[in-house]
C-alpha positions as CSV (number, residue, x, y, z in Angstrom):
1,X,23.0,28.4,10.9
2,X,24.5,26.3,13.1
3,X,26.1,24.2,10.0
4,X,27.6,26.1,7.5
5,X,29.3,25.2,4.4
6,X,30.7,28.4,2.1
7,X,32.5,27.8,-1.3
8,X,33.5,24.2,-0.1
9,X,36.4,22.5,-2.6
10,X,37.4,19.0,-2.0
11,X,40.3,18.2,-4.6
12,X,42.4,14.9,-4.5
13,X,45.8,15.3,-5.9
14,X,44.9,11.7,-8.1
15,X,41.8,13.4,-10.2
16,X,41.9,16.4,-12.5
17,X,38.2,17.5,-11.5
18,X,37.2,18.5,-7.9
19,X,35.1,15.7,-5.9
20,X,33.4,18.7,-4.5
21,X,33.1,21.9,-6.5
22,X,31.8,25.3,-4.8
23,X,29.2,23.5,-2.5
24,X,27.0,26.1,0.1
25,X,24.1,25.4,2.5
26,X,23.2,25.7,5.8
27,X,21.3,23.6,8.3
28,X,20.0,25.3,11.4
29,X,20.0,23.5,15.1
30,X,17.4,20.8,15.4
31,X,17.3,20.6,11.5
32,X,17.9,17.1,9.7
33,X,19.3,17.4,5.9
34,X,19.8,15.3,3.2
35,X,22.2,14.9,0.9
36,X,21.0,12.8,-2.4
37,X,22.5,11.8,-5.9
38,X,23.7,9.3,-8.6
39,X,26.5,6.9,-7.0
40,X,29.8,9.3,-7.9
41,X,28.2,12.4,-7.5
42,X,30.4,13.9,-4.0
43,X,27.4,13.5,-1.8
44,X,29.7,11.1,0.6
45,X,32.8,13.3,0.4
46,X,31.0,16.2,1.3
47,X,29.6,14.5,4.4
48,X,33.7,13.2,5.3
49,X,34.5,16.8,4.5
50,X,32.1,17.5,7.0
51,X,33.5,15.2,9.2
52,X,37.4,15.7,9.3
53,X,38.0,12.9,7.2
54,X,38.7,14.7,3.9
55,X,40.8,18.4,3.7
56,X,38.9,20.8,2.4
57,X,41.0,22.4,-1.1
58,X,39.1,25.6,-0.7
59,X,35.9,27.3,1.2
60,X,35.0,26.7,4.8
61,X,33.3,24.4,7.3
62,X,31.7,26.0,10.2
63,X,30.1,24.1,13.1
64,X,28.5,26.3,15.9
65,X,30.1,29.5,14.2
66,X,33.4,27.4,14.9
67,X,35.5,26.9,11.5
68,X,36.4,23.6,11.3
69,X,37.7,22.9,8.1
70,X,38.9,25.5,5.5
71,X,42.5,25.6,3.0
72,X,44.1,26.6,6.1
73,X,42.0,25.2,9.1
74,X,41.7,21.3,9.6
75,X,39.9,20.5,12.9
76,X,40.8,16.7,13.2
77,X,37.4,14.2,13.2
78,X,38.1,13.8,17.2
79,X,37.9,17.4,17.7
80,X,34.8,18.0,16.1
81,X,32.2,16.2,18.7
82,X,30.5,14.7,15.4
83,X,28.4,11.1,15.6
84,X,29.1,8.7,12.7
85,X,26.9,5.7,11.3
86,X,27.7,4.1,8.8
87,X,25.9,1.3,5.9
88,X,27.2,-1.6,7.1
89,X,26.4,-0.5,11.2
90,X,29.8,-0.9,12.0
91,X,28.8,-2.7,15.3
92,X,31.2,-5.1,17.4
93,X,30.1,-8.5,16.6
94,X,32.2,-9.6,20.1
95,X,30.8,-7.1,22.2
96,X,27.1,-7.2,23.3
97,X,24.9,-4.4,22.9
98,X,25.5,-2.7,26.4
99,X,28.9,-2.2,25.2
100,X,28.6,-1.4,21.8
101,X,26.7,1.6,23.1
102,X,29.1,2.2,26.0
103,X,32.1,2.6,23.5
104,X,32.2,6.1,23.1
105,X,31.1,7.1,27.3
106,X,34.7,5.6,28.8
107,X,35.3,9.3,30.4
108,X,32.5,8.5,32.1
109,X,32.2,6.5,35.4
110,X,30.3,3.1,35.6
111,X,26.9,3.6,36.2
112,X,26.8,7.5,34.7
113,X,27.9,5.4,31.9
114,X,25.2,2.3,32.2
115,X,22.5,5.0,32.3
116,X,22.9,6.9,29.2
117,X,23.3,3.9,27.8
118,X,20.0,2.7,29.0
119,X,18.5,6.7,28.2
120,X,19.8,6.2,24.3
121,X,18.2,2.7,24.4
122,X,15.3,3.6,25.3
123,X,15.0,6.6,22.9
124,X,15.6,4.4,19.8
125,X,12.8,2.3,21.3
126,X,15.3,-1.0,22.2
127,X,15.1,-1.0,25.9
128,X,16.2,-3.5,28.0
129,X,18.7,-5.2,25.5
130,X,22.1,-4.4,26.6
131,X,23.2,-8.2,27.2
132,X,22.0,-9.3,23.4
133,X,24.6,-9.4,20.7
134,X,24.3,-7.8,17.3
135,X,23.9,-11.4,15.8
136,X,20.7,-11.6,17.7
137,X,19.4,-8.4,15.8
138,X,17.1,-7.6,13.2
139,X,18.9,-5.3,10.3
140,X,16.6,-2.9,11.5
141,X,17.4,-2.9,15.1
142,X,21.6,-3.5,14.3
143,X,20.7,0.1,12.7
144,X,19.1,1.6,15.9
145,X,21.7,0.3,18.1
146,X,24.0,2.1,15.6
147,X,22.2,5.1,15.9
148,X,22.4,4.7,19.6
149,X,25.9,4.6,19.9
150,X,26.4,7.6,17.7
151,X,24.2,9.5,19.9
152,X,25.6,8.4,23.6
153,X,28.5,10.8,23.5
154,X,25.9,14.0,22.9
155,X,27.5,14.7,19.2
156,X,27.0,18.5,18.1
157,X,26.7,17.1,14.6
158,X,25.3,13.5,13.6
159,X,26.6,12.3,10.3
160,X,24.5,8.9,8.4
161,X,25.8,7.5,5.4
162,X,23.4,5.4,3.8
163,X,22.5,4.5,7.1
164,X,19.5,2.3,5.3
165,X,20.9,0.8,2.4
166,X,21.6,-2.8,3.8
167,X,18.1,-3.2,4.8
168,X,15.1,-4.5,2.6
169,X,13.2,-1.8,0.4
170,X,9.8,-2.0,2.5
171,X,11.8,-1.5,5.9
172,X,13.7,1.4,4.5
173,X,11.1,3.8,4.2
174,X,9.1,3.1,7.3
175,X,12.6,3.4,9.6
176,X,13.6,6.2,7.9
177,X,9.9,7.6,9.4
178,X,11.3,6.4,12.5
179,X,14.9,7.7,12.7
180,X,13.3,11.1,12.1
181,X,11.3,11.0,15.4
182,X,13.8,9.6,16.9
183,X,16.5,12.6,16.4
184,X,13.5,15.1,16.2
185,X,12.3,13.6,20.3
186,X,16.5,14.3,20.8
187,X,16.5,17.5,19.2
188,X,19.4,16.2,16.7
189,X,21.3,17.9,14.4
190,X,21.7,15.7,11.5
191,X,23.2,15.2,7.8
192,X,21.9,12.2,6.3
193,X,23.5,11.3,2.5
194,X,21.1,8.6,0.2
195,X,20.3,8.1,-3.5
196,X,16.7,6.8,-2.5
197,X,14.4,9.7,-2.8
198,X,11.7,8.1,-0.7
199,X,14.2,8.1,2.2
200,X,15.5,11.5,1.7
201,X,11.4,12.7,1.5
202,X,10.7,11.1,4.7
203,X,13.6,12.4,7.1
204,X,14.6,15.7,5.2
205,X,13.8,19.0,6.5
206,X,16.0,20.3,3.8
207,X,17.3,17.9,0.9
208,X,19.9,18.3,-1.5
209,X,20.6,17.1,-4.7
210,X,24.0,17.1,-6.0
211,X,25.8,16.0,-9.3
212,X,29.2,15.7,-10.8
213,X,30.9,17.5,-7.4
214,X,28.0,20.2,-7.4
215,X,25.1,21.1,-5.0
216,X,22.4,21.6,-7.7
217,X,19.7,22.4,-5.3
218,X,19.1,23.0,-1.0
219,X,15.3,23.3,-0.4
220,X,12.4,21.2,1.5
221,X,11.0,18.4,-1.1
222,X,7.6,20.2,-2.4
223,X,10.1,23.0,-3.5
224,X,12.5,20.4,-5.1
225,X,9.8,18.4,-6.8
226,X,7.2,21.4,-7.9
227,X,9.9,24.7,-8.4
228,X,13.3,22.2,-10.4
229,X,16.5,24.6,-9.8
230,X,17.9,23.2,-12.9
231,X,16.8,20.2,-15.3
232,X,19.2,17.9,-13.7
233,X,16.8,18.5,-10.0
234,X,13.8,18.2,-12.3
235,X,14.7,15.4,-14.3
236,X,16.1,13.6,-10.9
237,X,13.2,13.8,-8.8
238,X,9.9,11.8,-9.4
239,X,8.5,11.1,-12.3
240,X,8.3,13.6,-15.3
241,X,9.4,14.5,-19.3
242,X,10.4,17.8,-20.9
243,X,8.6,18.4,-24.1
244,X,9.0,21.2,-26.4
245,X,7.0,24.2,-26.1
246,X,6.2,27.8,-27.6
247,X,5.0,30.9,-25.4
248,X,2.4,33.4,-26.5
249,X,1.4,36.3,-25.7
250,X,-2.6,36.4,-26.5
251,X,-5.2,39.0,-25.1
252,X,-2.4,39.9,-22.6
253,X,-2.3,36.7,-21.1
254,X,0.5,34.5,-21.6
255,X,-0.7,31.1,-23.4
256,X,1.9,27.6,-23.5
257,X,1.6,25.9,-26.4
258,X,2.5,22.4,-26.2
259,X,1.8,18.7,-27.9
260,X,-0.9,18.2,-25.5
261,X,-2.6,21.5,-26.4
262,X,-2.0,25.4,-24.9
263,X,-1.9,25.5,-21.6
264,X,-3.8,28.7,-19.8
265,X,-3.7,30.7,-16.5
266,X,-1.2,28.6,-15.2
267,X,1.2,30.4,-12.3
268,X,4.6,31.5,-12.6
269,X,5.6,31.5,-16.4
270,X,8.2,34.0,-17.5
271,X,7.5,36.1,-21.2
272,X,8.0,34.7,-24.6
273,X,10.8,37.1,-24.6
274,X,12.6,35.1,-22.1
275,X,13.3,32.7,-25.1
276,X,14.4,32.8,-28.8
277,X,11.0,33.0,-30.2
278,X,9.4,32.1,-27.5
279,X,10.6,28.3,-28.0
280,X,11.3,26.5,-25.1
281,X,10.9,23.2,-23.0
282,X,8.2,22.6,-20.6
283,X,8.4,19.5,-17.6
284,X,5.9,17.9,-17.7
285,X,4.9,15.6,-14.0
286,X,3.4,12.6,-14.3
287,X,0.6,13.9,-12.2
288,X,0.3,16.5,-14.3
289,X,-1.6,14.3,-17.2
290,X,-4.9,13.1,-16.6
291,X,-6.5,10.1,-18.3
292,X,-9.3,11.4,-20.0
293,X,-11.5,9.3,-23.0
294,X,-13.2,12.5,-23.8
295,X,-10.6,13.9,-24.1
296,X,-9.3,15.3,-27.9
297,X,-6.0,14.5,-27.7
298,X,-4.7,10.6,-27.8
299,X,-1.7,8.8,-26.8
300,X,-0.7,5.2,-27.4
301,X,0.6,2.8,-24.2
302,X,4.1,1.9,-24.6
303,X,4.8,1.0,-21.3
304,X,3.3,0.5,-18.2
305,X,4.0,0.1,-14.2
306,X,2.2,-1.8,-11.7
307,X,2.6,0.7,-8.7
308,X,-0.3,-0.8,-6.3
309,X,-3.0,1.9,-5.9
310,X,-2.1,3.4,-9.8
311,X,0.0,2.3,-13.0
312,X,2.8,4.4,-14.6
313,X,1.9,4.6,-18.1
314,X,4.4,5.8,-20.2
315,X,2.1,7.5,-23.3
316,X,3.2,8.6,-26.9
317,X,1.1,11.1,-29.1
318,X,0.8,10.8,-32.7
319,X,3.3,13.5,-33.0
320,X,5.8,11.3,-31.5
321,X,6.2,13.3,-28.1
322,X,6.2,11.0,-25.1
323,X,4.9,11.7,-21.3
324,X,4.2,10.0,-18.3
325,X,0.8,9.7,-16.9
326,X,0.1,8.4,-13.2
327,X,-3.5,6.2,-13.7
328,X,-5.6,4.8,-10.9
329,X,-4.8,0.9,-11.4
330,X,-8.6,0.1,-11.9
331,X,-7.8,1.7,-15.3
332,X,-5.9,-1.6,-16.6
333,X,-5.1,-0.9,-20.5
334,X,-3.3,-2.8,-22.2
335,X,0.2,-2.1,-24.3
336,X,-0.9,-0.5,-27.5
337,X,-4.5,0.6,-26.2
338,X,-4.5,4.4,-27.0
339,X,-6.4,6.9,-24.6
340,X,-7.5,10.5,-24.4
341,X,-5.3,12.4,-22.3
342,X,-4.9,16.2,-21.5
343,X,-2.8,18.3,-19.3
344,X,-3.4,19.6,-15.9
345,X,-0.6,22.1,-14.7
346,X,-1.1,24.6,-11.7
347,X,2.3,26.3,-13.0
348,X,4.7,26.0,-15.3
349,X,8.9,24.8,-15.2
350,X,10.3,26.2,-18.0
351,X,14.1,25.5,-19.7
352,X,16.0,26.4,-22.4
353,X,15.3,24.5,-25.4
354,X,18.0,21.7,-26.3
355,X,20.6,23.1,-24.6
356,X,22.0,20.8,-21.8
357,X,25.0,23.3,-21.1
358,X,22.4,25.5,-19.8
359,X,20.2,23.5,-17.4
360,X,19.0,26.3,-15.4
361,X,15.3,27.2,-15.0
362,X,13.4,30.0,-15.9
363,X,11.2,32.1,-14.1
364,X,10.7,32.8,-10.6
365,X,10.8,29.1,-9.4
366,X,14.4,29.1,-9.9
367,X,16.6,29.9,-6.8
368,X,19.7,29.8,-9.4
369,X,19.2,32.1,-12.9
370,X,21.1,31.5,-15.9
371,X,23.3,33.3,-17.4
372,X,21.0,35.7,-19.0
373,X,18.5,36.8,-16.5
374,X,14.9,35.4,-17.8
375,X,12.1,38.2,-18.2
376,X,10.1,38.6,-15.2
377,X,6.8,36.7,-14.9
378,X,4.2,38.4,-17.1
379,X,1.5,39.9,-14.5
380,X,-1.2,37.5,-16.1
381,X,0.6,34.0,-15.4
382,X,0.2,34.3,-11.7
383,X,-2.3,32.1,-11.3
């Protein structure tokens, strides 16, 4: 890997709990990760970790199999030949564009330095603007210049910190598909950190989602969104409920009982003797109910969202459960209109019932177990 973070403790002397707790992941050369989370959650101390600009309490930073950062080792930002952008650009509003770029390239003589300026330009597709000012500049290309500038010197390592965040919601995404084949055409190394999920799903090779100091989760997004580490990654990411459900064994086949009726060959469930009785919580996708009016079971609309192309109805059954459904928008209801659902799931995500201390998954989705080891997945439930 050529980043590597092992056991990584960031403690400040002012707070009783660690801003970053026992964090490991790597990202291999080339790769571009993601670091996402609820505002508070250590995602940007990790990346100033990272970076030199916090002390590591405990664990180790390594850059190109170099340690960098440990309890001991404190390679300072300088030394570290890592590219910085920043939310708010950072850009000098006095200096033109040319110059802005040029900051970092002073080692360099005039025109080496005037042509990788004019090289990074030209990669982040801005060519020919070195004698504008940032004034004169979209948001969007402020943020390219900014990217430019990071990338003049030839970083090892570039570090963005919600590099999108000042920009409007509909520009966002689309640059975000951008900046990633921009740094993928330069072969970039990158650690990007977010709390939009739609960013992090269009520039992460790897995402990862952290919470109260802790990486809960380091995978590519399908894995995030279909295979939930814990119920804090599955309750984070898209669109989903966890309702309470019992497993069976019948005919040698395990069936999942739920609100929405049992739930058969469906891939990856564990045994009923994984859980007390078999009782347990299932998550339950949006896209995993599908609006059906022949269908026996009914819900009631209690809320709905315009989305463009579908709504997000949010559905209670008589037995007071409530799930999310994704509808195509030609199927306006109204607020109060019940419908005939039914449930659609390739393979299950199963948890612990009512037990937040224990937010691990079951089953051989979960790259982290519990603290009892779950039953291995009954032959039968492998789709």
């Amino acid at each position: 890997m050529f980043v590597e973070v092992s056991q990584l403790r960031v403690q400040y002397a002012s707070r009783p709990q660690p801003a970053v707790s026992d964090v490991s992941f790597g990202l291999a050369a080339g790769d571009i990760g993601v670091l996402i989370g609820p505002s508070g959650c250590g995602k940007t101390t990790l990346l100033r970790a990272i970076a030199g600009l916090e002390r590591a309490s405990a664990g180790e930073i390594r850059i190109s199999g170099q340690v960098v950062g440990s309890a001991k080792v404190h390679l300072p930002a300088e030394a570290r030949r890592i590219g910085m952008v920043f939310q708010d650009y950072a850009l000098f509003p006095h200096l033109d564009v040319g110059r802005n770029v040029a900051f970092g390239l002073q080692h360099l003589a005039k025109a080496e330095r005037a042509g990788r300026v004019a090289q990074v330009l030209e990669l982040v597709g801005l060519p020919g603007i070195e004698r504008r000012f940032p004034h004169e500049l979209s948001g969007g290309q402020q943020q390219r210049v900014a990217l430019a500038r990071a990338m003049a010197p030839k970083p090892q390592l570039l570090l963005l910190d919600e590099p999108f965040s000042n920009l409007d919601v509909d520009l966002r995404e689309r640059l975000a598909h951008e900046i990633r084949g921009i740094l993928k055409a330069a072969q970039a190394t990158a650690l990007f950190v977010t709390h939009d999920q739609l960013e992090a799903f269009a520039i992460g090779d790897l995402i990862g989602v952290m919470h109260d100091g802790r990486l809960h989760q380091w995978d590519d997004a399908y894995t995030l969104y279909h295979r939930p580490a814990t119920r804090f990654v599955a309750d984070f990411i898209g669109h989903g409920v966890f309702t309470r459900a019992t497993l069976r064994e019948i005919d040698n086949q395990v069936v999942v009982q739920t609100p929405l009726g049992d739930l058969l060959d469906v891939a990856e469930c564990p045994l009923p003797s994984a859980f007390d009785g078999g009782e347990c919580e299932v998550l339950l996708r949006a896209d995993d109910i599908v609006h059906d009016d022949d269908a026996p079971v009914k819900a009631q609309i209690v809320r709905k969202a315009f989305r463009g192309s579908e709504f997000l109805y949010t559905l209670q059954l008589k037995t007071g459960e409530t799930v999310l459904a994704h509808v195509p928008s030609h199927h306006d209801h109204k607020i109060g209109e019940w419908i005939g659902i039914r449930a659609e799931v390739d393979h299950v995500v199963t948890f612990n019932r009512s037990r937040p201390a224990d937010d691990r998954a079951h089953g051989v989705m979960a790259r982290e177990r519990a603290a009892e080891t779950p039953a291995p997945a009954h032959p039968r439930c492998q789709g």
